[in-house]
DODO-840894 format. One record per atom (N, C-alpha, C, O): residue number from 0; atom name; y, x, z. Coordinates in nm, 3 decimals, always signed. Atoms other than C-alpha are relative to their C-alpha. Last residue first. Layout:
# DODO-840894
SITE  num  atome        v        u        w
SITE  NUM     CA        Y        X        Z
...
# end
This chain:
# DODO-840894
SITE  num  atome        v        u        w
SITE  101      N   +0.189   +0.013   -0.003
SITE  101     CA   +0.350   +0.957   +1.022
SITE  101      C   -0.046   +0.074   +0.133
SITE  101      O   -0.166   +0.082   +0.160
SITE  100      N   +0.100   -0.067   -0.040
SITE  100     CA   +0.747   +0.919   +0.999
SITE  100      C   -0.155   +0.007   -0.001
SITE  100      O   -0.199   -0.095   -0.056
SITE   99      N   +0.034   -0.063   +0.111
SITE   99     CA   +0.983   +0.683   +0.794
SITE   99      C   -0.092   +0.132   +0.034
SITE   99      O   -0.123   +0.203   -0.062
SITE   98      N   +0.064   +0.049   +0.148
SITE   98     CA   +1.111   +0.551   +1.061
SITE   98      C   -0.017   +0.095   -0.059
SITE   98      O   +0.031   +0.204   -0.030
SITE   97      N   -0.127   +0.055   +0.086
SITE   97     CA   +1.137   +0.783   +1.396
SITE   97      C   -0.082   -0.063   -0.132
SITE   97      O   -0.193   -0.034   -0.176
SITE   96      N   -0.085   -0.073   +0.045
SITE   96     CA   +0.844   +0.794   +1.635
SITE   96      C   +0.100   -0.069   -0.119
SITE   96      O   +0.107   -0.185   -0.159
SITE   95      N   -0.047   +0.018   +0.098
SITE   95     CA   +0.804   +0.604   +1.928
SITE   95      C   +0.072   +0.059   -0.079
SITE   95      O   +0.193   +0.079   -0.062
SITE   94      N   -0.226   -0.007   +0.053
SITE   94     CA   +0.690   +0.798   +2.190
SITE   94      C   +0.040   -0.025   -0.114
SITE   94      O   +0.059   +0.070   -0.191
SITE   93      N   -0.046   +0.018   +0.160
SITE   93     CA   +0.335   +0.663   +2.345
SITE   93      C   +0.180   +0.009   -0.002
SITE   93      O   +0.281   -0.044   +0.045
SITE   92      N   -0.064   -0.143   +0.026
SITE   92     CA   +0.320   +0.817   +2.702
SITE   92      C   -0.012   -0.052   -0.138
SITE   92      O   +0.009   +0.046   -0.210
SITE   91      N   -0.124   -0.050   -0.139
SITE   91     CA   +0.296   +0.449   +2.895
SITE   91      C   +0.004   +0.122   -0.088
SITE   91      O   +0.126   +0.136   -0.085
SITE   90      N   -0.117   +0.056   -0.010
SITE   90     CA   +0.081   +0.346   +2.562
SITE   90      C   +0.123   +0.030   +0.061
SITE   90      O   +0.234   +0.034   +0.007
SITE   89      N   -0.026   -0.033   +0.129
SITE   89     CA   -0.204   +0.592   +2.608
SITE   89      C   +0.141   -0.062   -0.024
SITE   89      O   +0.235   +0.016   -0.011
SITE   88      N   -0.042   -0.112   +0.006
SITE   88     CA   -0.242   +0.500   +2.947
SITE   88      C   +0.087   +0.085   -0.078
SITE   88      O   +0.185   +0.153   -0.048
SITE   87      N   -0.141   -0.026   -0.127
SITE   87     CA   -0.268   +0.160   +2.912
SITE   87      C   +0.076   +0.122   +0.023
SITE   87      O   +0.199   +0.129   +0.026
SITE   86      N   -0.120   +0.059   +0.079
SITE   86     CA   -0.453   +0.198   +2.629
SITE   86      C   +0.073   +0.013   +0.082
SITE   86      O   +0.165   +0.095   +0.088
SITE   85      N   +0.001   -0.097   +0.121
SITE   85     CA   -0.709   +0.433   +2.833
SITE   85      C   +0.107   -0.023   -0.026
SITE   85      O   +0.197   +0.051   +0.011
SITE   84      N   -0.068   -0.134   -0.128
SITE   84     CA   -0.709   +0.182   +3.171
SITE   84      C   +0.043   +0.125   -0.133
SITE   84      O   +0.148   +0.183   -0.106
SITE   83      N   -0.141   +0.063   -0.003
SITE   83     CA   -0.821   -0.099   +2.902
SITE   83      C   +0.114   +0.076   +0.084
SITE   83      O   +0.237   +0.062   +0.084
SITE   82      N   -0.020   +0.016   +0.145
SITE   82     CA   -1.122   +0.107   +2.783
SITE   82      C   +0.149   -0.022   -0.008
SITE   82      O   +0.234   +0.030   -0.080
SITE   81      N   -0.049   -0.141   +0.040
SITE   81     CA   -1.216   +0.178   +3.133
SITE   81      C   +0.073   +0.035   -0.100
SITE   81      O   +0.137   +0.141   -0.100
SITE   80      N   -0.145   +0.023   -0.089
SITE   80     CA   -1.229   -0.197   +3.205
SITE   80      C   +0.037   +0.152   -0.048
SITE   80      O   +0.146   +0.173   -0.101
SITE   79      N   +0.054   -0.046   -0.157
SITE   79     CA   -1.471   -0.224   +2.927
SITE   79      C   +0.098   +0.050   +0.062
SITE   79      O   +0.192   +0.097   -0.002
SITE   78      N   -0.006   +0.098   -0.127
SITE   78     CA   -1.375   -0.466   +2.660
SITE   78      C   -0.048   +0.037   +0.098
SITE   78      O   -0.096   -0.039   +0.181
SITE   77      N   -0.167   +0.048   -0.030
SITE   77     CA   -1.258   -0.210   +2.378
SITE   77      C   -0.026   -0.123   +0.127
SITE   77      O   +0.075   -0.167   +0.183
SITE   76      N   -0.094   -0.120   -0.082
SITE   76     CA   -1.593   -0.070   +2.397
SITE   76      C   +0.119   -0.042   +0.030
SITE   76      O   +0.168   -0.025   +0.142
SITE   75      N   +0.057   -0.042   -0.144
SITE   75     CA   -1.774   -0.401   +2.351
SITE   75      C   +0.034   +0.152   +0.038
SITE   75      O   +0.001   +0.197   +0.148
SITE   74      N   -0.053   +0.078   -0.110
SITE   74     CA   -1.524   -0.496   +2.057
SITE   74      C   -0.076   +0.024   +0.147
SITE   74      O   -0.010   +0.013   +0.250
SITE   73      N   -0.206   -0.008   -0.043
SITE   73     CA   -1.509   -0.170   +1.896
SITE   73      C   +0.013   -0.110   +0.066
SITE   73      O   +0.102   -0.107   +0.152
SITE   72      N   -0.011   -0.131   -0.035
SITE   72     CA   -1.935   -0.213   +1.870
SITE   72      C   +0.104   +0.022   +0.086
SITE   72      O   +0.104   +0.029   +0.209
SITE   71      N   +0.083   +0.062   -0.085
SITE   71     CA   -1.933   -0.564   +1.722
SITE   71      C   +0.014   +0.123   +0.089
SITE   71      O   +0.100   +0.087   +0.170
SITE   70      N   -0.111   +0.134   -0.076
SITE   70     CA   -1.643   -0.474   +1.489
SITE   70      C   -0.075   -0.070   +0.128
SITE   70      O   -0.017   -0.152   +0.199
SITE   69      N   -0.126   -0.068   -0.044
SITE   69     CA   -1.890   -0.184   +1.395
SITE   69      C   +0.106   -0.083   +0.033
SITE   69      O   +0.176   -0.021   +0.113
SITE   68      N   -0.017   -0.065   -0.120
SITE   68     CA   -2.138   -0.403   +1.368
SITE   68      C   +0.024   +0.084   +0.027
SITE   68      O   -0.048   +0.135   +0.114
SITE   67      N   +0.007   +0.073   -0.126
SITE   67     CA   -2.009   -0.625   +1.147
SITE   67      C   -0.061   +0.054   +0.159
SITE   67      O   -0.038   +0.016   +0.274
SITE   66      N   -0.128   +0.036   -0.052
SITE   66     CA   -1.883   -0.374   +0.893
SITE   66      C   -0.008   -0.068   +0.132
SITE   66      O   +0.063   -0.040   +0.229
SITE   65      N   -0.067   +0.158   +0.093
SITE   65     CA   -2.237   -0.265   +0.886
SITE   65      C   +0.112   +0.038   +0.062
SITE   65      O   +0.132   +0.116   +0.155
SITE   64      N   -0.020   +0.135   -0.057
SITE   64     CA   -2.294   +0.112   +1.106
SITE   64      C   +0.054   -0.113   -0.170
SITE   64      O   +0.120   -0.087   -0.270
SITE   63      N   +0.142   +0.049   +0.030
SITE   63     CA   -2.437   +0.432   +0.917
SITE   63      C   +0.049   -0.170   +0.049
SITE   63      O   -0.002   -0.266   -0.009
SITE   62      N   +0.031   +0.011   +0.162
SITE   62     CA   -2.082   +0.573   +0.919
SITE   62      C   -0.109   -0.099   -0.003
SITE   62      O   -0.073   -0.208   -0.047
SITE   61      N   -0.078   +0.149   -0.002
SITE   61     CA   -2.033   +0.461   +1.314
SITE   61      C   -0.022   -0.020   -0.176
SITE   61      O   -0.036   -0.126   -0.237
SITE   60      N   +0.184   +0.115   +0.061
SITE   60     CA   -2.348   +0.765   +1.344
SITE   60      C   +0.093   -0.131   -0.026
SITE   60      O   +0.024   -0.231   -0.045
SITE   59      N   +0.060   +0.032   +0.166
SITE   59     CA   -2.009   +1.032   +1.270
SITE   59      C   -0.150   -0.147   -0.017
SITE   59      O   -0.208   -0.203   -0.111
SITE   58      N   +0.129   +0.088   +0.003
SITE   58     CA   -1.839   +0.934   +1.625
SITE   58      C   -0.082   +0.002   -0.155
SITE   58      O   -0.109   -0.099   -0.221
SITE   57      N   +0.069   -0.030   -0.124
SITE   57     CA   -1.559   +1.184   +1.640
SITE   57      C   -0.160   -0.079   +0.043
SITE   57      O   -0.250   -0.039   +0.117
SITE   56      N   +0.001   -0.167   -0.093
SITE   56     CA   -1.481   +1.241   +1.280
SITE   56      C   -0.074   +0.002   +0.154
SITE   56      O   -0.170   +0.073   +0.183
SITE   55      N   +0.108   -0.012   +0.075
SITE   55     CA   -1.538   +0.844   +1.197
SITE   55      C   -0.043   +0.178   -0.003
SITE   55      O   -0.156   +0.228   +0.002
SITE   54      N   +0.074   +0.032   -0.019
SITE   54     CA   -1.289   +0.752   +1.406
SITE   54      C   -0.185   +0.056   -0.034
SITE   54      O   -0.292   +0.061   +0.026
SITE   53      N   -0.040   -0.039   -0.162
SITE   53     CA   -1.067   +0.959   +1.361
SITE   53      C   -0.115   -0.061   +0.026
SITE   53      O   -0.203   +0.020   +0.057
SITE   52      N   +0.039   -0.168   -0.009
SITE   52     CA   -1.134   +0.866   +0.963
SITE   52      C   -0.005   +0.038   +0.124
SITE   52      O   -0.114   +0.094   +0.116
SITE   51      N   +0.173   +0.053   +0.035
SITE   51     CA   -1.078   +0.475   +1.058
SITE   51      C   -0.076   +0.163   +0.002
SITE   51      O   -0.160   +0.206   +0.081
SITE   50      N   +0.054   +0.001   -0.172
SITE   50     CA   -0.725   +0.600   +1.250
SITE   50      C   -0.207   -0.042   -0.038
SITE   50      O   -0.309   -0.037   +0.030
SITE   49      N   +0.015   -0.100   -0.091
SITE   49     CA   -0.649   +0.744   +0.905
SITE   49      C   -0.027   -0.010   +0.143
SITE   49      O   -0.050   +0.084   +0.219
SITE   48      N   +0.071   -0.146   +0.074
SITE   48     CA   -0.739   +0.486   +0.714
SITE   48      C   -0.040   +0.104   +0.067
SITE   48      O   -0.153   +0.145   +0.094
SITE   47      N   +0.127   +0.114   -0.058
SITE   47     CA   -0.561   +0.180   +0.908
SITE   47      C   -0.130   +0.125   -0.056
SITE   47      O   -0.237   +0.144   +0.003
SITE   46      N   +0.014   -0.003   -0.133
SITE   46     CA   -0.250   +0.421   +0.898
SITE   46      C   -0.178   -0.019   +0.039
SITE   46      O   -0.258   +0.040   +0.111
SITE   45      N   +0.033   -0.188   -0.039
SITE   45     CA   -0.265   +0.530   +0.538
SITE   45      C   -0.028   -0.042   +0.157
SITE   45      O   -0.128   +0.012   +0.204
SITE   44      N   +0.132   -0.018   +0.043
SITE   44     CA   -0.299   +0.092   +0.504
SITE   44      C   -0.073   +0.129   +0.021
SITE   44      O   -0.191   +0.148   +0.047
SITE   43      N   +0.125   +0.058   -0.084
SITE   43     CA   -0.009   +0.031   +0.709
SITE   43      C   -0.170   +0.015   +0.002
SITE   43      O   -0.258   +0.008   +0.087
SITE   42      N   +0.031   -0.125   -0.154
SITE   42     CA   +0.175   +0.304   +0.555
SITE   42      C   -0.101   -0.070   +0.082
SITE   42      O   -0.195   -0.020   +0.143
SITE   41      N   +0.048   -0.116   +0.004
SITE   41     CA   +0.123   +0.118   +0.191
SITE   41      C   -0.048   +0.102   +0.146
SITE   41      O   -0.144   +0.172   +0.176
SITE   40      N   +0.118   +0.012   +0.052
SITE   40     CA   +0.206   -0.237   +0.303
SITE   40      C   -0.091   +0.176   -0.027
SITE   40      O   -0.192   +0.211   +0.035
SITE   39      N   +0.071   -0.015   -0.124
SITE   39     CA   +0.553   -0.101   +0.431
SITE   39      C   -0.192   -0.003   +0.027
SITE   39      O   -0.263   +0.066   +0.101
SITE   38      N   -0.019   -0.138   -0.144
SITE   38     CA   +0.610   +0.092   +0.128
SITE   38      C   -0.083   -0.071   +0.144
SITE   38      O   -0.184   -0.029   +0.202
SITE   37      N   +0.118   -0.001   -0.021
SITE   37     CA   +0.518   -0.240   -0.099
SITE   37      C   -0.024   +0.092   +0.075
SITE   37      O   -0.129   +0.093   +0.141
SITE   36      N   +0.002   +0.084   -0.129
SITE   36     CA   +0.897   -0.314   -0.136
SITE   36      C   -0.177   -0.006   +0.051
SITE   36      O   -0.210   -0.099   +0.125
SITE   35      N   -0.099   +0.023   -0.107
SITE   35     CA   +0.942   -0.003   -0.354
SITE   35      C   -0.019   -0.101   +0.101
SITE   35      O   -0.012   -0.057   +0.215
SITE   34      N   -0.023   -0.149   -0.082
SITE   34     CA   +0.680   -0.015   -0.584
SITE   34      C   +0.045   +0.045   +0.115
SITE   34      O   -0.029   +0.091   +0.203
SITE   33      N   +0.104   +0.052   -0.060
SITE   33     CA   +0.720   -0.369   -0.679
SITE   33      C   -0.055   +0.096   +0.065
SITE   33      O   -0.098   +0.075   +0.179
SITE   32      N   -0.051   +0.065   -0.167
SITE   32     CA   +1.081   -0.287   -0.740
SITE   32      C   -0.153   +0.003   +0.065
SITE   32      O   -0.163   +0.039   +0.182
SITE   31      N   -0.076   -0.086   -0.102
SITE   31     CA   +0.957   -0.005   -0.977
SITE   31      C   +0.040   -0.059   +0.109
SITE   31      O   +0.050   -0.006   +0.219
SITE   30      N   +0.159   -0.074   -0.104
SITE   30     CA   +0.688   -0.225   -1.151
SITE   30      C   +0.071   +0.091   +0.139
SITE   30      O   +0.027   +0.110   +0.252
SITE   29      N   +0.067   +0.096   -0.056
SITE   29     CA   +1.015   -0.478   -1.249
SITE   29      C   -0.136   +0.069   +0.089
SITE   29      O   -0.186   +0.035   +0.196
SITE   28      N   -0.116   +0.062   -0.097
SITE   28     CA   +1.195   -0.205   -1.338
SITE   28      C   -0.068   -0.088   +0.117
SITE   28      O   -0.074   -0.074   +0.239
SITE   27      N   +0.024   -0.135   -0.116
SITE   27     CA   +0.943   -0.077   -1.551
SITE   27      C   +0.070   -0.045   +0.095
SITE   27      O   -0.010   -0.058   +0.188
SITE   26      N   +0.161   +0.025   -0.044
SITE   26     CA   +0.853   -0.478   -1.692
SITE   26      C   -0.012   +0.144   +0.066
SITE   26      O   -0.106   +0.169   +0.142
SITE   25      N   +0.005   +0.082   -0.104
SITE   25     CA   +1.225   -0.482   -1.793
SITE   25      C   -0.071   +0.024   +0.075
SITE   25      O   -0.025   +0.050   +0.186
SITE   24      N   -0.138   -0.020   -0.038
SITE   24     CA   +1.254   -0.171   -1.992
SITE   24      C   +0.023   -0.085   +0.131
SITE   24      O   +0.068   -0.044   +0.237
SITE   23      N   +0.045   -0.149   -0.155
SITE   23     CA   +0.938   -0.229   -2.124
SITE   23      C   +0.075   +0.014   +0.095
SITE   23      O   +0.022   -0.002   +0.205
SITE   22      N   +0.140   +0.116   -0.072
SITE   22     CA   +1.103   -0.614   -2.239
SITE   22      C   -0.073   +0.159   +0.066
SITE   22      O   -0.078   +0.188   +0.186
SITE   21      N   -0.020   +0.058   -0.117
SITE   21     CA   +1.378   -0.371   -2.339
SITE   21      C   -0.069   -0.108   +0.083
SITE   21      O   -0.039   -0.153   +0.194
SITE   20      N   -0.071   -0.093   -0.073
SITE   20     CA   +1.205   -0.195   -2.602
SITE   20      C   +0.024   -0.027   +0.148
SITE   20      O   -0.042   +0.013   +0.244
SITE   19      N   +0.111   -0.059   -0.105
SITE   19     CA   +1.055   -0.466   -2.709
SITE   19      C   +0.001   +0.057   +0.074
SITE   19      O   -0.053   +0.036   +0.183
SITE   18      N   +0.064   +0.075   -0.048
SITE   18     CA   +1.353   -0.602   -2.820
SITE   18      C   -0.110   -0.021   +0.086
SITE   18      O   -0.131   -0.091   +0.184
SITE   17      N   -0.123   -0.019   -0.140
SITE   17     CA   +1.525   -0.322   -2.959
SITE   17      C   -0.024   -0.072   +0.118
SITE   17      O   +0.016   -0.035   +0.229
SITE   16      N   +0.016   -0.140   -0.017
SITE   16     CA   +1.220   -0.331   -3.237
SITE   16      C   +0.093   +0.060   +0.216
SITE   16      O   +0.073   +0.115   +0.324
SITE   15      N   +0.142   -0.030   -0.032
SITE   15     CA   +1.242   -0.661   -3.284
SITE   15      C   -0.034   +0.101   +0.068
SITE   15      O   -0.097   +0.089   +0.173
SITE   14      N   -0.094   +0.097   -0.167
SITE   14     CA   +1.636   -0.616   -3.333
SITE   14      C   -0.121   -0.059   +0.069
SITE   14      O   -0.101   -0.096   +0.185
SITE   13      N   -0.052   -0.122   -0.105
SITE   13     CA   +1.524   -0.311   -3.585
SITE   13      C   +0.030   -0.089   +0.104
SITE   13      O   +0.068   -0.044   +0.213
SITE   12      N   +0.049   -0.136   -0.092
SITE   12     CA   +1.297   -0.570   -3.767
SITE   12      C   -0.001   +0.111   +0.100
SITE   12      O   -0.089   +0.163   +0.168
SITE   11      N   +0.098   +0.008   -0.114
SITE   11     CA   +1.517   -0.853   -3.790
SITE   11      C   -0.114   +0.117   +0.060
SITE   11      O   -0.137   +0.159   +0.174
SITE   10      N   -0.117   +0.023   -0.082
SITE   10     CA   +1.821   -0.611   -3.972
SITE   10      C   -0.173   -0.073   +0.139
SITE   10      O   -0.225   -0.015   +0.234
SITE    9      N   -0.010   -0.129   -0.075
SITE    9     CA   +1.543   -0.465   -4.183
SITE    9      C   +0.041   -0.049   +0.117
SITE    9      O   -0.029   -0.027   +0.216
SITE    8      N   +0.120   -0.049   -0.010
SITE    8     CA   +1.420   -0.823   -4.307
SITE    8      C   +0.008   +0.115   +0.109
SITE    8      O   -0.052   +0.116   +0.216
SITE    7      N   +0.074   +0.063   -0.099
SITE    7     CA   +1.764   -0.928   -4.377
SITE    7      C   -0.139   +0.035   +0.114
SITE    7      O   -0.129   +0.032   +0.237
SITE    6      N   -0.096   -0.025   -0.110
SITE    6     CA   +1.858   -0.664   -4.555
SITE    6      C   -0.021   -0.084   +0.135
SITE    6      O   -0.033   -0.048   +0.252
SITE    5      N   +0.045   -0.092   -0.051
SITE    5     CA   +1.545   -0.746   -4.771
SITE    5      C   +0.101   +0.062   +0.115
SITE    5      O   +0.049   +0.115   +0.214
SITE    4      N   +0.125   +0.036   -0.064
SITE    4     CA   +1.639   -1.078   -4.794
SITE    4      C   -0.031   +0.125   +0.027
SITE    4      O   -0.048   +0.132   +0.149
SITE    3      N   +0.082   +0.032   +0.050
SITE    3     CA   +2.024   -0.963   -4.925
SITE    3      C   -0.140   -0.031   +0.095
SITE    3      O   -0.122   +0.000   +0.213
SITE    2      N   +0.077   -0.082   +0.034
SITE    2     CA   +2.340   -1.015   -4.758
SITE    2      C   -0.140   -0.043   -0.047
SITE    2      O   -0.180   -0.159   -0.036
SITE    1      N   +0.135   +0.018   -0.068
SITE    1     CA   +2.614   -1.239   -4.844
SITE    1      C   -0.107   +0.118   +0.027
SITE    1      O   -0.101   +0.204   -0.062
SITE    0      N   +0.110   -0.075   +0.056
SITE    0     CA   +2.934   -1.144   -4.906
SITE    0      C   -0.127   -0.030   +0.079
SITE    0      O   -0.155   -0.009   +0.197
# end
């Protein structure tokens, strides 16, 4: 038994239909991994943010600064011996916290 053109017709339509479907289907999946392995990327960035804000709380005139001189700035503070006695400091009582922390 053959079927008819219009049977036909339906039959490609609904498998069109099922088709797309799962091409979304794919393409969420696919956004969801991309989601997922972009975590570390993400904290790095809340990090780089939130130490910029700190920044920008205790020193508000760094707002008014170019990018370049504020990198001009952080590098002639960060190169005074006092600067390097700080980190040092800072470091010896840094306590690594657990993954997935802030």
């Amino acid at each position: 038994m053959e079927k008819s053109l219009e049977q036909l017709k339906r039959e490609y339509e609904k498998t069109t239909v099922l088709l797309e479907q799962e091409k979304r289907k794919m393409q969420r999946l696919k956004n969801r991994q991309a989601y997922l392995e972009s975590g570390s990327r993400k904290q790095r960035t809340h990090r780089l943010i939130t130490h910029g804000a700190a920044i920008e709380s205790i020193v508000p005139q760094t707002k008014e600064l170019t990018e370049t001189e504020f990198y001009s700035l952080m590098e002639n503070i960060l190169n005074l011996p006092q600067a390097a006695h700080f980190i040092q400091s800072a470091m010896a009582s840094h306590s690594p916290q657990e993954k997935g922390g802030d």
